[in-house]
N, C-alpha and C positions, 0 to 999 in steps of 0.2 A: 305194722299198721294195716294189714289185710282187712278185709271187710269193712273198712271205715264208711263209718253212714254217710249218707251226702251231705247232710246237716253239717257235720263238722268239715266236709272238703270244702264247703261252699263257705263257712265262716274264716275259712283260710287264704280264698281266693285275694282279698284286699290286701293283703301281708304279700302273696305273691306275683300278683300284678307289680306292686313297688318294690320287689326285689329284695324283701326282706325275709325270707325263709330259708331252713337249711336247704343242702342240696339232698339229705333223704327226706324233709319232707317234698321237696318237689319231687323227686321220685315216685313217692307214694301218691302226690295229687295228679301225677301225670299216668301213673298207670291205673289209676281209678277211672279218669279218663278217656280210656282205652275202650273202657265195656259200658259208660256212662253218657248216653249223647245227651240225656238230660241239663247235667251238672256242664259238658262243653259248651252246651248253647249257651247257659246262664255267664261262663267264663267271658263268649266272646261278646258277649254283649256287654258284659264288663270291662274290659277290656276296649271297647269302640267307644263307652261312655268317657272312659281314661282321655282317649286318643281326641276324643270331643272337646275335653277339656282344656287340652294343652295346645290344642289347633288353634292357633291367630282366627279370627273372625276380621271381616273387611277392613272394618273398620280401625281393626289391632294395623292391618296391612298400611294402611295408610296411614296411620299415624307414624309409626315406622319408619316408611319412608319419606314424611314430611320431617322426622327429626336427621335420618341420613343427610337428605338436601339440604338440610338449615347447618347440619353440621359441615359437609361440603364447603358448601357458599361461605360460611366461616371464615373457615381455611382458606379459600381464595382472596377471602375479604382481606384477612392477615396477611398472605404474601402478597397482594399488592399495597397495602398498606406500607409493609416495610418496603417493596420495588421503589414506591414512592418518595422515601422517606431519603430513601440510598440514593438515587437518582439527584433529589432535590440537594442533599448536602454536597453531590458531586458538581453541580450546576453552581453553587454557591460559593466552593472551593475553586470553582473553574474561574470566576468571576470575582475571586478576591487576589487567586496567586497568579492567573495565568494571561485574560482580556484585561481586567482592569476595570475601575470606575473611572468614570468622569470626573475632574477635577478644574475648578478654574484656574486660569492662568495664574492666578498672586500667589499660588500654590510651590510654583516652580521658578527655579534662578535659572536665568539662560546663560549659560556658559561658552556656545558660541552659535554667530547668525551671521552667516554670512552669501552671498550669490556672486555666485564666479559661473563664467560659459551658461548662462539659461538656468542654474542649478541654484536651490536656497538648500542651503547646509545648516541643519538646526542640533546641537546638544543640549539638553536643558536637565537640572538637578531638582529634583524635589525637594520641599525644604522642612517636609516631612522625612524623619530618616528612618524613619518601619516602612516608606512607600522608595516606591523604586518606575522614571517613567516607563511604561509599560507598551506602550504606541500613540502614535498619532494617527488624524485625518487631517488633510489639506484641501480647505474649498477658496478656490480663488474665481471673482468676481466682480469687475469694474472696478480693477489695479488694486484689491485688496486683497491680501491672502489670510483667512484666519485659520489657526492652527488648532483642532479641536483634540486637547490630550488626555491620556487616559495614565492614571498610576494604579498599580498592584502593588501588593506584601510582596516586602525584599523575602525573594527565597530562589533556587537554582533558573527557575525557569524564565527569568529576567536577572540581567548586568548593567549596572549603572555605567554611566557615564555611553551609550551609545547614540549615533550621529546618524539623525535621519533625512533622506535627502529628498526632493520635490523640484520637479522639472515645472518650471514655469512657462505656462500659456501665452503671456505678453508680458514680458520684463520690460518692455519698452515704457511701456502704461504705468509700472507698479509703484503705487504709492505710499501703502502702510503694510505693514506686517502684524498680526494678534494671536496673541498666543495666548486662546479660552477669549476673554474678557479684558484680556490687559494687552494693550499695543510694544512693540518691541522692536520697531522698525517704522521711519515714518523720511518719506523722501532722502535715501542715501545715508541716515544716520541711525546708527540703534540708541534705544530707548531704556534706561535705567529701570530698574523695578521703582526707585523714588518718585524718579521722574515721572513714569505713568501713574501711581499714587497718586503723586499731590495733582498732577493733570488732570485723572478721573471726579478729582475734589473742586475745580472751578465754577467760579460762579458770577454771575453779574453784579449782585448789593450787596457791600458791607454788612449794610441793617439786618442779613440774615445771620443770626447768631450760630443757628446749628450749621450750617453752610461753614462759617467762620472757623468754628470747631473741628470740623473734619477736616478740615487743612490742617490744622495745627497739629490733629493725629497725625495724619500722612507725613508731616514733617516731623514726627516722634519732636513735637517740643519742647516738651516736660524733659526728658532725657538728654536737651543741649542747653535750655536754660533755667531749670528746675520750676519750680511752683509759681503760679503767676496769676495776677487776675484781668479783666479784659474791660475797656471802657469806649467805647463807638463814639464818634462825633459827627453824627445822620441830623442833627437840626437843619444844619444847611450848607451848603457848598463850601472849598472843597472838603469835601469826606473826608476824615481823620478814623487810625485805631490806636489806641491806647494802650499799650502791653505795658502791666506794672508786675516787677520782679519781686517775691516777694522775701527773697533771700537778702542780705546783708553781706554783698561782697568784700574777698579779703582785701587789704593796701598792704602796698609794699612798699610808701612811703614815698621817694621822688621817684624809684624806678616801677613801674608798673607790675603787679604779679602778673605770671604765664598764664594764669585761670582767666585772671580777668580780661588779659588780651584773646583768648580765646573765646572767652564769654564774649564779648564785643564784636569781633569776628563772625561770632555766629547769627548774631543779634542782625546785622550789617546782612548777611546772606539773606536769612531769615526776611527778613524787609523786602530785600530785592523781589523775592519769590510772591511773598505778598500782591503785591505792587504790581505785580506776573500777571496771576491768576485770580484778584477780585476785578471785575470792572470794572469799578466806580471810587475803587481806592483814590485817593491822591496821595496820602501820605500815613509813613508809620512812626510811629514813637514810643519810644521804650524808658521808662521809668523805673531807674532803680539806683541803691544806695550803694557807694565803695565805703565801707572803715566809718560807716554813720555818715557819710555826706552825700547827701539828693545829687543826683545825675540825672544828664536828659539826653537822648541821642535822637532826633529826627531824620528820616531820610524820605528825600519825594519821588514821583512816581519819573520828574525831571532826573532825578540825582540814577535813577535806575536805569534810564533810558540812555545816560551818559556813560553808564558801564556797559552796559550791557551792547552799545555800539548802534542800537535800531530802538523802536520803540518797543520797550517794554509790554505793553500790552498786547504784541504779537503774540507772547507764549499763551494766553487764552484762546487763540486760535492754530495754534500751532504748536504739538508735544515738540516737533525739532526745537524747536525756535526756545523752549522751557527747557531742555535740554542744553542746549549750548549753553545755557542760563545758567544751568546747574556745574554744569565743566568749569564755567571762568570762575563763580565761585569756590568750586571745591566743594564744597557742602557734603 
């Protein structure tokens, strides 16, 4: 390829600026080049147009780096995103197996409560059995101590059944004991889970039906004398309630069946507790059939106040006093 016109070096130029020619035609365009400042000048100016080309302009630059930064800030957005994520499930793990939530008292069976030497010694079971208690706090305050408890998920890091103790400020003074929401301790005596129940349920009138009712829950009464319906006598003094059974008790002819003495028994308790915790009660009556024959049992708020040894109507002022109540019947 000696003597190659320029013509044809210079049509070769764009082939060899991108790297697409043999290595003897580069040879030949390079040694043409030697003797040619013509055709070199024409190359490098080709070659700077090339270089012109491919050069990022500002505006390239920036944009560039607005996508670097955006891509960046991404990625930090994502790991803190999951930092967060991880964090939070651990805070949430923390506070389901380890502190606990708050739980009310009716929550938990106190299994023992007792104050020996200045010390209240508390065990209490959950009666949730996936919860396990988890700690207390004790704020004692003008001779009440209430016990604010927390349960977690039964898992290693809490043991049922432990005993947690509180140094009392003025045992001298202490009146009640509350463990959450529900009393369990009330001048020297402890306090049933029933017993704070149907006590949180008292009320001053009969005439309030729904009042009426939530005793009758707190005394699970459906569950000691089956289905029943309820008739108030609020026209006028003394106050009467009406409990009619609606079952059809069995006979056992001249000896009495064990259900029905028990049913009666319970009726008799039931009454007493009544007679307790409404006000304005005077008396209860119970309406129901043995083997198809009408029965009538009435009991007054006298007949209560004869068992119970004081007046009855202390246990609306007094969970002790509803408590012993609960003891002499057995209920």
């Amino acid at each position: 390829m000696a003597n190659i016109p320029c013509e044809v070096i210079r049509d070769l130029f764009p082939s060899y600026v991108d790297g697409l020619t043999s290595e003897k035609t580069n040879a030949e365009i390079e040694e043409h080049l030697k003797s040619c400042p013509a055709c070199t000048k024409i190359l490098k100016d080709l070659k700077g147009d090339a270089e012109e080309e491919i050069r990022p302009t500002e505006r390239d630059v920036k944009e560039i780096d607005f996508l670097k930064k955006t891509r960046r800030m991404q990625r930090i957005a994502i790991c803190s995103s999951l930092i967060t994520v991880i964090l939070f499930l651990l805070f949430i793990a923390l506070r389901i197996f380890v502190v606990g939530v708050t739980f009310d008292g009716a929550s938990f069976a106190v299994e023992k409560l007792t104050i020996q030497d200045g010390e209240l010694h508390l065990r209490a079971t959950s009666l949730d059995s996936a919860h396990v208690l988890s700690r207390v706090r004790f704020e004692e305050e003008n001779g009440i101590v209430v016990i604010r408890p927390k349960a977690a998920l039964v898992s290693f890091f809490h043991s049922a059944g432990k005993e947690y103790t509180y140094k009392l400020k003025d045992e001298k003074n202490l009146r009640q004991i509350w463990l959450g929401n529900k009393i369990i301790w009330e001048d020297g005596a402890n306090i049933s889970s029933l017993t704070a129940a149907v006590y949180a349920t008292k009320h001053a009138y009969v005439g309030d039906a729904s009042a009426n009712q939530r005793t009758m829950n707190a005394l699970n009464a459906y569950s000691r004398i089956g289905d029943y319906e309820n008739q108030l006598e609020t026209a006028k003094e003394p106050y009467g309630w009406i409990i009619r059974l609606k079952e059809n008790l069995p006979s056992a002819g001249e000896e009495k069946d064990p259900y029905l003495i028990q049913m009666e028994s319970d009726m008799e308790a039931m009454a007493y507790v009544l007679l307790g915790v409404v006000g304005n009660l005077d008396h209860v009556t119970f309406e129901y059939t043995v083997g198809g024959e009408k029965m009538e049992k009435t009991i007054t708020a006298k007949d209560a106040t004869e068992f119970l040894g004081q007046d009855v109507k202390d246990c609306g002022g007094s969970v002790r006093v509803l408590e012993a109540l609960f003891q002499k019947t057995g209920f």
